[in-house]
C-alpha positions as CSV (number, residue, x, y, z in Angstrom):
1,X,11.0,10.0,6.0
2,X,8.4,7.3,5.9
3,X,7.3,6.2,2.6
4,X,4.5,3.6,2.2
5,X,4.3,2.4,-1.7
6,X,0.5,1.2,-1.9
7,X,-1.1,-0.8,-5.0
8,X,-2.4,-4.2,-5.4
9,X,-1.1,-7.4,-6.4
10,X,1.4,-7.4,-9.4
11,X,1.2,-3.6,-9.6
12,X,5.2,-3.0,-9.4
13,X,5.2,-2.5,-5.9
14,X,8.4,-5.0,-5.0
15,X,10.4,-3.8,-8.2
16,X,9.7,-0.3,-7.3
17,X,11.0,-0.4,-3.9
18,X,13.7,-2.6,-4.9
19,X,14.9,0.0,-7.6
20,X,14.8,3.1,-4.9
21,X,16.7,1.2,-2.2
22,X,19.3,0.1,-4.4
23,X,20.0,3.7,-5.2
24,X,19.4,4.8,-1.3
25,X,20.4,2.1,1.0
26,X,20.1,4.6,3.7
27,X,16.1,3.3,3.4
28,X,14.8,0.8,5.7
29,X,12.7,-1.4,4.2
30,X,9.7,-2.8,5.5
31,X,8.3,-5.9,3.9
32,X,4.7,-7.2,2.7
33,X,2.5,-8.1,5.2
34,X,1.8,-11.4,3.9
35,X,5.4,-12.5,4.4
36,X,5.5,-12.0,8.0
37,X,2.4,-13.6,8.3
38,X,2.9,-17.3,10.4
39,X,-0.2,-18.6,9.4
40,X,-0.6,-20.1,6.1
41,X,-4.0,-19.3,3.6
42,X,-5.3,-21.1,0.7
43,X,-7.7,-18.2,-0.3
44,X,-8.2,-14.5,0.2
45,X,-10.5,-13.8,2.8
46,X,-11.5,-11.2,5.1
47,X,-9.4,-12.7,7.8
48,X,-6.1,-12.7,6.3
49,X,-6.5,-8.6,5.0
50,X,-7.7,-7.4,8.6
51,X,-4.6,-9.8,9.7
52,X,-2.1,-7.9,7.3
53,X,-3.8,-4.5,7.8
54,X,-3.1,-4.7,11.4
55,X,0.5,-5.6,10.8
56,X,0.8,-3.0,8.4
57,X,-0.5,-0.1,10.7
58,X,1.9,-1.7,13.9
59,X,5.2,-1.4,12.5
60,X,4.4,1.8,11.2
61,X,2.8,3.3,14.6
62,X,5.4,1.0,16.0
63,X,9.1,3.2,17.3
64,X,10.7,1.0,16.6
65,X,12.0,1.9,13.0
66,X,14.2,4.7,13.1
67,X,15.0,6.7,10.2
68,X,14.2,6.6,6.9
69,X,11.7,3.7,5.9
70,X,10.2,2.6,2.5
71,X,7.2,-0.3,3.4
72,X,5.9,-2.7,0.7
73,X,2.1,-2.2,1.4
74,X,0.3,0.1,4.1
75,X,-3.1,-0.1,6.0
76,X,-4.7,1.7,2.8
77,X,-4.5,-1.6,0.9
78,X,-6.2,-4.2,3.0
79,X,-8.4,-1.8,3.5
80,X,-9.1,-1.8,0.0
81,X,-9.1,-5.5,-0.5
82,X,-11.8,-5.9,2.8
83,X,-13.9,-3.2,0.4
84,X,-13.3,-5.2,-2.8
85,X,-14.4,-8.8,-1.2
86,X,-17.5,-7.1,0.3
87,X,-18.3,-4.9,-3.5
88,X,-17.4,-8.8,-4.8
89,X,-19.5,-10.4,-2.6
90,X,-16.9,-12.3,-1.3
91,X,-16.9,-11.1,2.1
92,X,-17.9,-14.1,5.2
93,X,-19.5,-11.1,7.0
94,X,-19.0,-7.8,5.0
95,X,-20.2,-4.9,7.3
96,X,-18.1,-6.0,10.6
97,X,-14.8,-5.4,9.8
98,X,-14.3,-2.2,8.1
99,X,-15.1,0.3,10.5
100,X,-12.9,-0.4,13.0
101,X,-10.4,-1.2,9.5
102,X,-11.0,2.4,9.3
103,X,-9.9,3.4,12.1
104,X,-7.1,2.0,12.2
105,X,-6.0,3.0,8.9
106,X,-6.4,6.3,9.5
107,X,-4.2,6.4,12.7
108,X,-1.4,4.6,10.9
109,X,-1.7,6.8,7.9
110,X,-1.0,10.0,10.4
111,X,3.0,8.5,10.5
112,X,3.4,8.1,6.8
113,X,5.1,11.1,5.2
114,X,4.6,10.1,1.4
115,X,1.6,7.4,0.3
116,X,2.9,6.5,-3.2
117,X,0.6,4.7,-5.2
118,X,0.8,2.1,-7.8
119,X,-2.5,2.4,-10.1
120,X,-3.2,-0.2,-12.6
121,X,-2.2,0.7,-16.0
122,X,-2.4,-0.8,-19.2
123,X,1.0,0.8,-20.6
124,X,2.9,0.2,-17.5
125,X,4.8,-3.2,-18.7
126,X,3.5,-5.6,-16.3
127,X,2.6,-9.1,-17.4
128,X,0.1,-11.0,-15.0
129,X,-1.0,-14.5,-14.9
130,X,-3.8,-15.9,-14.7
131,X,-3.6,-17.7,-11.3
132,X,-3.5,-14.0,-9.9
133,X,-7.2,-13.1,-9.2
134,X,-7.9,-10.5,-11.9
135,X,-11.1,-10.3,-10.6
136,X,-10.1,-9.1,-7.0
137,X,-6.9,-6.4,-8.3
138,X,-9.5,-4.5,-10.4
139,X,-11.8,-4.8,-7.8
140,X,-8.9,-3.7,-5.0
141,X,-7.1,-1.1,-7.4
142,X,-10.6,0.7,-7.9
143,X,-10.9,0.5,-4.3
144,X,-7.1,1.7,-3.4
145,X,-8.2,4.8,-5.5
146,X,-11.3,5.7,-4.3
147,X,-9.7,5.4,-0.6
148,X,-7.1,7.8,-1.3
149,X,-10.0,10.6,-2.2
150,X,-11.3,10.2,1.4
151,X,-9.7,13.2,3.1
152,X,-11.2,12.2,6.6
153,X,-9.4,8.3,6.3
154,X,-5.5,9.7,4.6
155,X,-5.7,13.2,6.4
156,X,-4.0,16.6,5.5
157,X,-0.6,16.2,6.2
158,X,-0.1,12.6,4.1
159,X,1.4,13.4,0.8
160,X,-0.3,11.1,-2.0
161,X,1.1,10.6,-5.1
162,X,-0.2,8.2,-8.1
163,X,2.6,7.0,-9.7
164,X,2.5,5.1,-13.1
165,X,4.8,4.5,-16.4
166,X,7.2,2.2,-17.0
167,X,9.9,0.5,-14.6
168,X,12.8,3.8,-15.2
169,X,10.4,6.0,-15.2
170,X,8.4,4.9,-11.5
171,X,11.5,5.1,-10.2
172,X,12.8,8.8,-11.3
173,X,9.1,10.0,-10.1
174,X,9.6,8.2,-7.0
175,X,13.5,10.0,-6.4
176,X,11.4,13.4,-7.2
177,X,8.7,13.1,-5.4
178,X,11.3,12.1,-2.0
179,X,13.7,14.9,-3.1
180,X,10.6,17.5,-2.8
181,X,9.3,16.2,0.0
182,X,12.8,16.8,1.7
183,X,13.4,20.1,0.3
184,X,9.7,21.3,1.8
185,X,10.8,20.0,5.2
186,X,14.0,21.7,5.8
């Protein structure tokens, strides 16, 4: 089963996984982008979320995870963050990029057996800072959303499933939602 948990920053994403794999080690888990990335950035940009998408979308077209996977990010987000700089205004040159984003996005999404997704809610417990870019997570949640509407870019066979709550209760949605997944495919 592959399982990409999606959201933007300080949405829950790391505790999330972090909760489900400590109750099914049997998970491989796949990291955030931006800590594989060799290169260091000051700022958000364009560059750095088409670097991350494609890294996202390699490993998971990539064979060489076998088994059951749980990744910290997928395509769908930097996707969403290239569509939030460009609705902020933000982006160096905002029409190049996200069509061939697109594309690739939508391939790597055809490998993902469950797209969980972290919306941002105001009950869900999470205290963020200031030095986080509140400007860009509404901007990139909104975006995340509307992406996962778009039935030509996630596809058919991609189960999405907005998850929100507190920290106990992401989790035992999560454990459902994998348990029901793997009932349907036996």
């Amino acid at each position: 089963m592959r399982i990409v948990v999606s959201g933007t920053h300080a949405s829950g994403k790391s505790t999330l996984i972090a909760d489900f794999v400590a109750r099914h080690p049997s998970f491989t888990v796949l990291p955030d982008p931006f800590e594989l990335l060799d290169e260091s950035w000051d700022q958000p940009t364009a560059g750095l979320f088409a670097a991350q998408l494609r890294l996202a979308a390699d490993r998971l077209l990539s064979d060489e995870f076998d088994g059951d996977l749980i990744a910290e990010r997928g395509p769908l987000d930097f996707l969403a963050y290239l569509h939030a700089l460009h609705e902020l205004g933000r982006a160096e040159h905002p029409d190049e990029s996200v069509p061939r984003a697109d594309e690739v996005a939508q391939r790597a999404l055809s490998q993902v057996d469950l797209l969980v997704v972290l919306p941002l809610v105001d009950d869900d417990g999470i205290v963020v800072g200031d030095d986080e870019d509140l400007e860009l997570r509404d901007a990139a949640d909104r975006a995340l959303l509307d992406l996962i509407d778009d039935p030509d870019l996630v596809g058919d066979d991609v189960r999405v499933a907005e998850i929100t709550g507190d920290r106990a209760a992401r989790l035992v949605t999560l454990e459902a939602l994998v348990e029901s997944a793997r009932s349907v495919r036996r």
